[in-house]
N, C-alpha and C positions, 0 to 999 in steps of 0.2 A: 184226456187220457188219465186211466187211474193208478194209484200210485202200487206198486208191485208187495204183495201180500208182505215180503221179506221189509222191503222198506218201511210198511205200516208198523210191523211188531219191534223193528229196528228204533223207529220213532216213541212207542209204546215204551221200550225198556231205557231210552236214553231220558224219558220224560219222569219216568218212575227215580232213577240214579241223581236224578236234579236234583229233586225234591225231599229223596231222602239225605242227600246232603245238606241242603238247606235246612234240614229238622236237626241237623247234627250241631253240637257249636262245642270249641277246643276251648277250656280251660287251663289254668297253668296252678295244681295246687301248692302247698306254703310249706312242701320240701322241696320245688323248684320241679315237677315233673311235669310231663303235657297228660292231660286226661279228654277223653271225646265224650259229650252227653249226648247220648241219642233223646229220640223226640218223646218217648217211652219211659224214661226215666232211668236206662240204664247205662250205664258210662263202663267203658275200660280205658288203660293207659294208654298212649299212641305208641306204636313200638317203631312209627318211623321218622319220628321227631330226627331232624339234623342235629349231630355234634358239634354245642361252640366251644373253642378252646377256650377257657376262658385266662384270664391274666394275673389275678387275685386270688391267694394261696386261702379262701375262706370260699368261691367262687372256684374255687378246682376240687375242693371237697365235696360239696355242694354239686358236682354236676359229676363225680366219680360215684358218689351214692344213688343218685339218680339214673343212673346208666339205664338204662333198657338190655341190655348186655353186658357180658364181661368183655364181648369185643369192644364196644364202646369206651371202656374204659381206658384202652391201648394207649391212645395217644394225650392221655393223661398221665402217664408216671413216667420216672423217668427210665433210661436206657432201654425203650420198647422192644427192640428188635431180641435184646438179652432177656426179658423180661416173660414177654410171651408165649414161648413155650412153658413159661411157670406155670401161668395165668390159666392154661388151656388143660393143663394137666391137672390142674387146684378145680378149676367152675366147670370143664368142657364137658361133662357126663351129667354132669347136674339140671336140674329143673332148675333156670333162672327167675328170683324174683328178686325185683330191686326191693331193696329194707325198707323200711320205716325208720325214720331218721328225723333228729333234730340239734343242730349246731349250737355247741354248747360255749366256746368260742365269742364271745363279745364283738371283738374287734378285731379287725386285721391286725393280725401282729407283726410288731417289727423285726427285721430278721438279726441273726448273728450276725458277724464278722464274716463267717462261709457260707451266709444267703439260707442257712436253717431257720424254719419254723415249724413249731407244732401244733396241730388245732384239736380239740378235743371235740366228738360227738357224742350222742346217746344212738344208738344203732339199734333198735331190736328190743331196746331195755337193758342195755352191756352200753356202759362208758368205754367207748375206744380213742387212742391217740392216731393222728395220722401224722407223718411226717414229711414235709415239705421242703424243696431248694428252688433257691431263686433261679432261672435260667431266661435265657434271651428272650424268651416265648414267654415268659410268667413262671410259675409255679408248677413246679411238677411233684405226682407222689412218688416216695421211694416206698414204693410196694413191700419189697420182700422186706424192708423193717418195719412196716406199719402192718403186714398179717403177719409175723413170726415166719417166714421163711426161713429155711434152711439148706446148706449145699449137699448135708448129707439126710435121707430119709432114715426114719425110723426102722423100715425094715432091712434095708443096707444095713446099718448099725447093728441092729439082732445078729442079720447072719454071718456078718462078718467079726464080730466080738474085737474091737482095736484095742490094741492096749497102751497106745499110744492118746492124747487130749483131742477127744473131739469139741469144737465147740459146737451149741446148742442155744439157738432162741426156744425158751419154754415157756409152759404153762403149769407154776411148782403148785403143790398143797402138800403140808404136812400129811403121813400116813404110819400105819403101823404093820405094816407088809413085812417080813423078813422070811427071805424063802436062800435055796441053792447056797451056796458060800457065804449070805448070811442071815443064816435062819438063828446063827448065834449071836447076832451082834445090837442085841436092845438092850443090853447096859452099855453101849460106849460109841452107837452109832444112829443118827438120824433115817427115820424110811421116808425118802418124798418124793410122788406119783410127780411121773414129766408127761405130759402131751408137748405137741406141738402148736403152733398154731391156728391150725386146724384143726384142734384137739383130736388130734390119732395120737393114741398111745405111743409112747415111746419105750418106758418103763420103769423100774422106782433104782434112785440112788441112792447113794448111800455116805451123809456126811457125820465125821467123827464128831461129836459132841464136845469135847475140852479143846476145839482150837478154834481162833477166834470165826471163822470161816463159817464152824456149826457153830457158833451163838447167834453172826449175823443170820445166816441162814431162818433159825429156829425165830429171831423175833421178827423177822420180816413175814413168816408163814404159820403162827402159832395161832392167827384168827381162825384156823382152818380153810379159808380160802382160799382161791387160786389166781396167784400173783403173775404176771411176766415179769422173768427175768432172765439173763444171759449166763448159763454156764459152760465148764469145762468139764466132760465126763468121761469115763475110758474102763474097758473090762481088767478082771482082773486075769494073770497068767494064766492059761489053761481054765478057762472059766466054763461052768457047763452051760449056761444060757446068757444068750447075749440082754436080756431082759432087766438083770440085776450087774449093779455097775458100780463103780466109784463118783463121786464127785470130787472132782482135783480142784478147781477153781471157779470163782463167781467174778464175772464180767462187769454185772450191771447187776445189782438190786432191782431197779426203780424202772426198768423198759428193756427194750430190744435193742437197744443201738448198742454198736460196736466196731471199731475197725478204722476210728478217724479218732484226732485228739479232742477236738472239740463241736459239739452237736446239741445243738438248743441244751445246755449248760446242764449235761446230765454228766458227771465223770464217772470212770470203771471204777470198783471198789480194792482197796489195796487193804494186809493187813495194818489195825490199829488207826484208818477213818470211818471215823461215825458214819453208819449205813447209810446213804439215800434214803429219804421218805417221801410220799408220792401219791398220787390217784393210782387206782389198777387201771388197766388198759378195758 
């Protein structure tokens, strides 16, 4: 008896799928991602490579860069369930592509006293910090301080003009902007352009120059470039755009942390100590 035309072409395409499997071989390349070479010579990444947790805060870097997704990323940072709607609102529109990346990081580091560590990469050609805590599982990242999150958006902040300290994880560079309430104040006030970490606009503040606040300010951002740091910003009374603001207080020079006493041995800056100096993020 012969075998049923379906079954032939059945046998035809399960024989074709073999073999082009077997012309396929997974490599693993040297940011730690899976890549497939076809027999052709052309290769993409595998996008259904399994997620290992790993244990090792250099080894949770390392495989948060490499994600295939931002979902992938979840169950690497900590407090996920808090976290993820950030995560989705930051990447979930976006065309995903994992960086190019290289761990700049030596060696596993040893943690603080509260299980901090920091690792530093090269991402993209931008040196970034990632910050890490020990937990029962390994290493987890604290997301929303290793990309500048923040609780309040930039455009909340616009429309609602507070006149009360927001704080603000930024991205400062000196600038020479003076518009609205102070289109007069270039003798006796600093203009520096805020992004986020995202770099969305925020918009420019405005620190007085003779207190120690605008000296630290002025020589932590006089390279012209764009530093992270932590401040305190707020509009002024009856202010006509929420775009220009005060600068009331700086957190941090030297990175995004804030909100614990102590964290990979970075302190907030008070007047009359010598500023933090530092790698940019």
């Amino acid at each position: 008896m012969k075998p049923s035309r379906y079954l032939r072409v059945t046998a035809v395409i399960a024989f074709i799928c073999a073999v082009t499997s077997l012309a396929q071989e997974t490599v693993t390349t040297k940011d730690g991602r899976s890549a497939i070479i076809n027999s052709d010579g052309t290769w993409h990444y595998s996008t259904n490579s399994p997620v290992a947790i790993p244990v090792s805060a250099l080894d949770a870097v390392r495989a948060y860069l490499a994600a295939s997704s931002w979902r992938d990323r979840i169950p690497l940072v900590l407090n996920p369930e808090k976290v993820k709607p950030l995560m989705e609102a930051r990447y979930g529109e976006r065309a995903w592509n994992a960086p190019r990346f290289d761990i700049l990081t030596g060696t596993e580091p040893a943690p603080t006293q509260t299980g901090w560590v920091k690792i530093q990469a090269d991402v993209e050609g931008r040196t970034l910090d990632y910050y890490l805590k020990k937990t029962k599982d390994g290493y987890r990242i604290d997301w929303e301080t290793s990309v500048g999150s923040n609780p309040v958006s930039p455009e909340e902040f616009r429309a609602t003009r507070p006149t009360t300290p927001v704080r603000f994880r930024v991205l400062a560079k000196l600038d020479d902007y003076y518009n609205y309430e102070f289109r007069d104040a270039q003798d006796f006030a600093w203009s520096i352009a805020l992004t986020d970490g995202g770099e969305k606009n925020i918009g420019h503040g405005y620190a007085k120059k003779n207190t120690a606040m605008g000296q630290y300010l002025f020589k932590k951002l006089k390279d012209g470039k764009k530093h992270p740091i932590v401040v305190e910003v707020q509009c002024l009374p009856n202010a006509s755009d929420g775009s220009v603001f005060l600068i009331t207080g700086v957190v941090n020079l030297d990175g995004w942390w804030f909100g614990e006493t102590e964290k990979v041995a970075q302190p907030t800056l008070s007047p009359g100590r010598s500023p933090v100096t530092g790698g940019r993020r």
